[in-house]
N, C-alpha and C positions, 0 to 999 in steps of 0.2 A: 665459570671461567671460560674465556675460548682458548682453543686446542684446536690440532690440526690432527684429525684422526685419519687413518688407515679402514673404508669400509669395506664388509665381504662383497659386496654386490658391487665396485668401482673402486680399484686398488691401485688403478692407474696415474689418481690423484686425491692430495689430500680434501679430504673432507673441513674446512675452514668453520667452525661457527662455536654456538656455546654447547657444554656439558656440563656435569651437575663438579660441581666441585669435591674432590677425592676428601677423604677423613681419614689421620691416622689410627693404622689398631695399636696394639699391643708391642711395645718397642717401638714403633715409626716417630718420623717426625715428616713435616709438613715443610717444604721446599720452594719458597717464592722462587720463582725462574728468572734470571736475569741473564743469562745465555747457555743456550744447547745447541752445543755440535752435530753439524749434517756430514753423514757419511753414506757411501755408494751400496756400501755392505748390505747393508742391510735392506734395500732396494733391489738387489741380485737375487736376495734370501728370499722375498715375497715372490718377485718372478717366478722363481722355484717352486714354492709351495710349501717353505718352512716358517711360513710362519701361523703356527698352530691357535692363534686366539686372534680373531677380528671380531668388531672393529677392535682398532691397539692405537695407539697414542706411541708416534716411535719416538728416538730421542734418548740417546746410552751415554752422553754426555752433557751433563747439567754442572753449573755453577747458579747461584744464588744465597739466599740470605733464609736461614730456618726460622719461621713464623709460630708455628705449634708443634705440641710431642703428643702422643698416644700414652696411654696408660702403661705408666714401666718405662716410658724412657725419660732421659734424664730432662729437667726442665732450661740447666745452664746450657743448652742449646741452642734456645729460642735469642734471636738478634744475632747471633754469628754468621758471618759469609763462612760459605760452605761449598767444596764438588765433591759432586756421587761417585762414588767406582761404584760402577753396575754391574763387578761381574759377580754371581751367587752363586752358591754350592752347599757342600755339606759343614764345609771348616772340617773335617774331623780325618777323613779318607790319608790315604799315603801321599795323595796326590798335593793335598788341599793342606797338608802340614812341612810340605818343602818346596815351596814356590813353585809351586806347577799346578796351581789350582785350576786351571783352563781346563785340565785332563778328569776332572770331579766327573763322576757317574751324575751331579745333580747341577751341573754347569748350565747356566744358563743367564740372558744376559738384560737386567733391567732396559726396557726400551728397545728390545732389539729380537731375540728370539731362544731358542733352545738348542740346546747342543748336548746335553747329557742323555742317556734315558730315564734316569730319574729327576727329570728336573721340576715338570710340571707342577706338585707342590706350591713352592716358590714361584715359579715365574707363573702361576696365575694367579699370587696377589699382589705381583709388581711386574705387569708386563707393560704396564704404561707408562710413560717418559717422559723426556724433558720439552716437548714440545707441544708444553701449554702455560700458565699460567703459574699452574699449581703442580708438585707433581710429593708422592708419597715414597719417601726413603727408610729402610732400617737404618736404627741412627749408628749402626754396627757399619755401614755403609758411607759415611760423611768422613771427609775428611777437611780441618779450617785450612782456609784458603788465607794464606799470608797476603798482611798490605800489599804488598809490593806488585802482586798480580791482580791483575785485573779478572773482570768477570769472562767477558768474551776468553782473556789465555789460560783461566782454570776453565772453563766448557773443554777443552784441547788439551785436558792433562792426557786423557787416554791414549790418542794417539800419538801423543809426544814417548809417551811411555812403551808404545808399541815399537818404535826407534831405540828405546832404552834397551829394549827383551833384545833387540835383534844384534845392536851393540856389542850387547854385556858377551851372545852367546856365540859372537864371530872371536870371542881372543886374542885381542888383537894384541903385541908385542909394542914397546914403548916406538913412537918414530911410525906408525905404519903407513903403507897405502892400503888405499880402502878404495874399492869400485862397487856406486851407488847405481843399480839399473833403476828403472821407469822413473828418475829422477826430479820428474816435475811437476809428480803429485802430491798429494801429502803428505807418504810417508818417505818419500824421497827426501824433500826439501828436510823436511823435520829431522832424518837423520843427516846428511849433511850439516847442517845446524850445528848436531849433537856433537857430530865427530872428535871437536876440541878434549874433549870432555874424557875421551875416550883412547886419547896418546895421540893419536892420527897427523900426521904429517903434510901426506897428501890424501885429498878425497878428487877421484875421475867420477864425476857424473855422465851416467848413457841415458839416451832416451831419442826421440825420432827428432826433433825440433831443435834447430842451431838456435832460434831465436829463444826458447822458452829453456833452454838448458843456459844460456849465458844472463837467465834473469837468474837464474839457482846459482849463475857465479859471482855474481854480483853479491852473494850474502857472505862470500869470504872469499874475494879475489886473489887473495894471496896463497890460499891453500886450494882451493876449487879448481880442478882443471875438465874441460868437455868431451866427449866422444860422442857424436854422431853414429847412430847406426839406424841403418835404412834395411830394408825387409832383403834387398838383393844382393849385400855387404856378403864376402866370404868369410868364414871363421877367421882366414889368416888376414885377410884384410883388418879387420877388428882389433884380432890379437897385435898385428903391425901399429894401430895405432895408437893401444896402450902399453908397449912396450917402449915408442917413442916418449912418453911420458914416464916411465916408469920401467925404466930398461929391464928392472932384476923379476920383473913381474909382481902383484899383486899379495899381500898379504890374506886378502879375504874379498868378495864379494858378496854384496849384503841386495838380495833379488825381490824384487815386486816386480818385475811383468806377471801380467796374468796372463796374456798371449803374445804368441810367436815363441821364436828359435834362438832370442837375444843370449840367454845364459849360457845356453851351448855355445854358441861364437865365443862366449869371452872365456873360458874355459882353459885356453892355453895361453890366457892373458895371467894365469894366477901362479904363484913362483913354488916350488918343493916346498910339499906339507903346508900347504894355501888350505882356506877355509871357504866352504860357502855355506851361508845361510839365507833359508828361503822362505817368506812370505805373501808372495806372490798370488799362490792359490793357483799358481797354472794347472790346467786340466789335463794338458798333454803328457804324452812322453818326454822324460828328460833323454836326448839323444848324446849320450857320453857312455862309450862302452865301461864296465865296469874294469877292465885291464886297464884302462888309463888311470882310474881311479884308485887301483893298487898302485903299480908304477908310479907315480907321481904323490902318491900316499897324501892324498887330496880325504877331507873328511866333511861329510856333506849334511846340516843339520835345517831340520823342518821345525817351523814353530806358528799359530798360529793367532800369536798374542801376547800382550803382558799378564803382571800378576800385580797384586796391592802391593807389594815391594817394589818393582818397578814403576809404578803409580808414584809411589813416594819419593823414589829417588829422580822422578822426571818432578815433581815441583818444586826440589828442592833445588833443582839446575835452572828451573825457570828464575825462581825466585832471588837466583843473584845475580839474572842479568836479564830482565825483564822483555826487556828492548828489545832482546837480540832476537829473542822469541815471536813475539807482537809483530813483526817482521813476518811471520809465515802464515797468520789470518789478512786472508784480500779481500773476502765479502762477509759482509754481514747486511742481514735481511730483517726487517720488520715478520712478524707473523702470519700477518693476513698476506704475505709474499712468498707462504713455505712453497707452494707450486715453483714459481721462480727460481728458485734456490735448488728445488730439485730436477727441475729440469736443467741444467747448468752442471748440475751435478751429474747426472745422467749422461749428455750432448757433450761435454766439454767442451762449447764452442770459442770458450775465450780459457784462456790460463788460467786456473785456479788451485792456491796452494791447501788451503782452509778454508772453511765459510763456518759463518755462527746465525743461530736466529736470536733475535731478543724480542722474547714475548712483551716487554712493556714497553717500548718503540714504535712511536706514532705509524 
């Protein structure tokens, strides 16, 4: 099959050609790829030096049509569209039996990398992914992908679903405002999107770009409103311009910057007993004294992902309004283009909300 491989010797770009074609073991089934999601993550994670098996086949988000099963899994599999939830573990842990299986001692993520210390196991008979041809799934791992969705918007359950986690864990009260930062990446858009979903009234989208914040209004004019903020913006400046929208202050802030001081500025944009949840991944210090955050009885929640319930409950949101979705993939790439795709990814030299590869595209 060809695949775009991750090698140890030149990691800066993918490796384009053929490899011997994967075989299901025991439980698996065999995954014709009809689209996999490109995300940065996992491109941050290699810079790093986390990702523990090369060459790897990256690629945590597959959709396609299951071809073969391994010995032990079921054969009514074979001919269903199908996407993978990649994330593995034990099943069994305290973690892994109340929706918080991200936090498994054996967590680690088909196509992408390890995050448990026990994970290795697992993720070294499925560290390769959706960005080839072929790719090998536990069929404990498939989930059928309704008509209604297309292949490219199941590739995109995952991070539709990673909007769902962040959602579900902001609380939001029926009528809310909601203030989305780094709004005009993917999981920006993709929670805007959601917000309906979610009571939300009004959503204020931040991010550095007039232009590319009033393309994320455009997906719900009537509820979406902008904020600009610029590196040299004061807190109060900030907080002035979403109280203008939103006089009584914010119900929650739902945060992906990974850098700058943006969260801190919006900070006294959020009204008594506000919520923030953060995905972000910023490195820095959060700069909010903890007195404020008594006083103001502000409650501040980290998460660093979904879970297969959150999976499930994002395609079942896709799946009754397809459309609305299909809206937040802008590129899609041929395979022998995955360099393209990830330098784009990388650069973000043009907008981009989502990208998909389809391995069987000329």
């Amino acid at each position: 099959m060809i695949a775009a491989q991750v090698l140890e010797d030149d990691q800066d770009r993918f490796a384009i050609g053929t490899v011997p074609d994967p075989e299901p073991g025991p439980g698996d089934v065999l995954v014709r790829v009809e689209a996999a999601g490109l995300a940065p993550g996992a491109f941050n994670l290699l810079r790093a030096g986390r990702v523990p098996i090369l060459p790897t086949i990256f690629g945590h988000e597959v959709a396609g049509v299951a071809v073969a099963v391994g010995a032990g899994a079921d054969p009514a599999w074979v001919g269903r569209r199908v996407r993978m939830h990649p994330l593995l573990g034990c099943g069994r842990c305290e973690y892994c039996v109340s929706d918080r299986e991200m936090m498994c001692s054996a967590h680690s993520m088909i196509g992408h990398t390890v995050f448990g210390p026990d994970a290795m196991p697992l993720y070294r008979r499925y560290h390769d992914g959706g960005l080839a041809e072929l790719v090998v799934v536990p069929q404990t791992h498939l989930d059928d992908l309704p008509d209604a969705v297309s292949f490219d918007l199941g590739a995109k359950v995952h991070d539709v679903a990673n909007a769902v986690r962040a959602l579900k864990l902001a609380a939001l009260p029926p009528a809310a405002t909601l203030v989305v930062t780094a709004a005009t990446g993917t999981m920006g858009t993709a929670t805007a999107c959601l917000a309906p979903e979610f009571g939300v009234a009004r959503v204020i989208v931040t991010g550095r770009s007039e232009e590319r914040l009033e393309a994320v209004r455009a997906l719900d004019p009537e509820r979406i409103a902008t904020v600009v903020i610029a590196d040299t913006d004061t807190a109060g400046s900030v907080v002035g311009r979403v109280r203008a929208i939103a006089p009584q202050g914010a119900h929650a802030v739902i945060d992906y910057y990974p850098e700058g001081d943006g969260l801190a500025k919006l900070f006294g944009a959020l009204r008594l007993g506000g919520r923030i949840v953060t995905m972000g991944m910023l490195p820095r210090p959060l700069s909010i004294p903890l007195i404020a955050l008594s006083v103001s009885c502000t409650t501040v929640v980290g998460t660093r992902g979904c879970t297969r319930a959150d999976a499930l409950d994002a395609l079942r949101v896709m799946a009754r309004d397809p459309d609305r979705y299909a809206r937040l993939i802008t590129h899609r790439f041929p395979l022998i283009e995955a360099n393209a795709a990830r330098a784009l990814l990388t650069d973000r030299s043009e907008p981009l909300w989502m990208a998909v590869v389809n391995p069987r595209a000329a």
